[in-house]
Backbone as CSV, one residue per row, in Angstrom:
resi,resn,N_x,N_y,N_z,CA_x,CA_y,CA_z,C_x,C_y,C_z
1,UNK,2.224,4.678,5.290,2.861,5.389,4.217,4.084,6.160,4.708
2,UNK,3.888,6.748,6.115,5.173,7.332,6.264,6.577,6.499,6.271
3,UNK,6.117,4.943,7.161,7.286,4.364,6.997,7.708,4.063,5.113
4,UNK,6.939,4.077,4.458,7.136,3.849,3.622,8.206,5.137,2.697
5,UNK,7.893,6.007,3.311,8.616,7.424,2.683,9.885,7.328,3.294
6,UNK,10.270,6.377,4.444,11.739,6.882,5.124,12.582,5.782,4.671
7,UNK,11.726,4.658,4.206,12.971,3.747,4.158,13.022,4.155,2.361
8,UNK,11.748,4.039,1.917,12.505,4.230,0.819,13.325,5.547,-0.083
9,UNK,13.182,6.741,1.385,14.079,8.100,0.806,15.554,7.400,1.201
10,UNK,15.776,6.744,2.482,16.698,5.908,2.935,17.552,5.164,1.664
11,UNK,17.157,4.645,0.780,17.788,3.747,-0.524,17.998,4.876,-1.499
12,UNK,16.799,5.673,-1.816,17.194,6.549,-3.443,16.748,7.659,-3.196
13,UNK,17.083,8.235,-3.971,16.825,10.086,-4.415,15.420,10.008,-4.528
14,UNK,15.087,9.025,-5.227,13.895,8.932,-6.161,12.500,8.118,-5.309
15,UNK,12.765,8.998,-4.283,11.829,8.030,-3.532,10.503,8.195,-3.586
16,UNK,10.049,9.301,-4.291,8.304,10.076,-4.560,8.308,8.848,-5.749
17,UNK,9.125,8.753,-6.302,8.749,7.023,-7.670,8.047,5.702,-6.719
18,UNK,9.268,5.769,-6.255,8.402,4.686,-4.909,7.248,4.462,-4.297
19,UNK,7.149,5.083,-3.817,5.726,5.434,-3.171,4.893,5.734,-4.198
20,UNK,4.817,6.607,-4.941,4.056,6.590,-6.261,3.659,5.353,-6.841
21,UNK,4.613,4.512,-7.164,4.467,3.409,-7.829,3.621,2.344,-6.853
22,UNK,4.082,2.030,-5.298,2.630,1.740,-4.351,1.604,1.950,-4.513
23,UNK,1.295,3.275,-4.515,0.127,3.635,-3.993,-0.563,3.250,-5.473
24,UNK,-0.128,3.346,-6.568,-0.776,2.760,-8.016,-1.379,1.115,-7.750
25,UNK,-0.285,0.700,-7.248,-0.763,-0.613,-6.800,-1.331,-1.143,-5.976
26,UNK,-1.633,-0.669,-5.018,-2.622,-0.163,-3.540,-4.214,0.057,-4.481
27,UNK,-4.227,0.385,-5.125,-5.472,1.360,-6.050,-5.679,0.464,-7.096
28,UNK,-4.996,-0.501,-7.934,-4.879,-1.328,-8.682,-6.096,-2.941,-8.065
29,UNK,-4.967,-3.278,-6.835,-5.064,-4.602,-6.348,-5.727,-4.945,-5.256
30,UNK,-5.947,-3.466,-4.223,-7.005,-3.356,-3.334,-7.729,-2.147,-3.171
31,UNK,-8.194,-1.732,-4.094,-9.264,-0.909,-4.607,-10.377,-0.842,-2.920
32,UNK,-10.521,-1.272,-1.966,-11.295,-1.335,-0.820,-10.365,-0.641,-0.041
33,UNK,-8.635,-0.707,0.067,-8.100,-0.833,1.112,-7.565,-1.760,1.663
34,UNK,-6.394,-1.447,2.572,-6.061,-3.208,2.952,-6.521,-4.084,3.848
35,UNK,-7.287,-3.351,4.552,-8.009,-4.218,5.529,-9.407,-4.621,4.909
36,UNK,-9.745,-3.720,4.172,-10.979,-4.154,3.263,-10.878,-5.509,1.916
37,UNK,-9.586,-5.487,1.552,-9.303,-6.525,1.134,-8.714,-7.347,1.587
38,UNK,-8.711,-7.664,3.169,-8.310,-8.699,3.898,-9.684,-9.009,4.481
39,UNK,-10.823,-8.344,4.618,-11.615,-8.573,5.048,-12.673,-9.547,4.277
40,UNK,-12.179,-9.021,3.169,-13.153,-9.942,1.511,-12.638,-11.267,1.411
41,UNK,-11.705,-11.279,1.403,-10.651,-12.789,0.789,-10.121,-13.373,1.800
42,UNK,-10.047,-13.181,2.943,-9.885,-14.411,3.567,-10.425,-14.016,5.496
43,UNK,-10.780,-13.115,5.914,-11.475,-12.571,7.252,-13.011,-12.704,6.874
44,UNK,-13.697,-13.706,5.860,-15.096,-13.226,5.869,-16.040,-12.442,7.150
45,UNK,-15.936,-13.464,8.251,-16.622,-13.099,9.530,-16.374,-11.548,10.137
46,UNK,-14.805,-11.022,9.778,-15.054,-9.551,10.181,-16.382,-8.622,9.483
47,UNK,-17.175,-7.927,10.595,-17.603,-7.173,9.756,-17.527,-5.901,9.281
């Protein structure tokens, strides 16, 4: 997340939209996390 705060304060003013708007979709599409939803859909064997 931090890189995520520098590049995108780096482009706009409006960069708390940005990240905001991630993390909605982070919470949306991997509701586990991202390794938790890499772990479901295609890493079965990790446990």
């Amino acid at each position: 997340m931090f890189y995520l705060v520098d590049f995108a304060s780096s482009l706009t003013s409006a960069y708390l939209m940005v990240v905001g708007a991630a993390l909605v979709v982070l919470v949306l599409f991997a509701p586990k996390g991202i390794l938790g939803t890499i772990r479901e859909r295609w890493l079965k064997w990790l446990p």
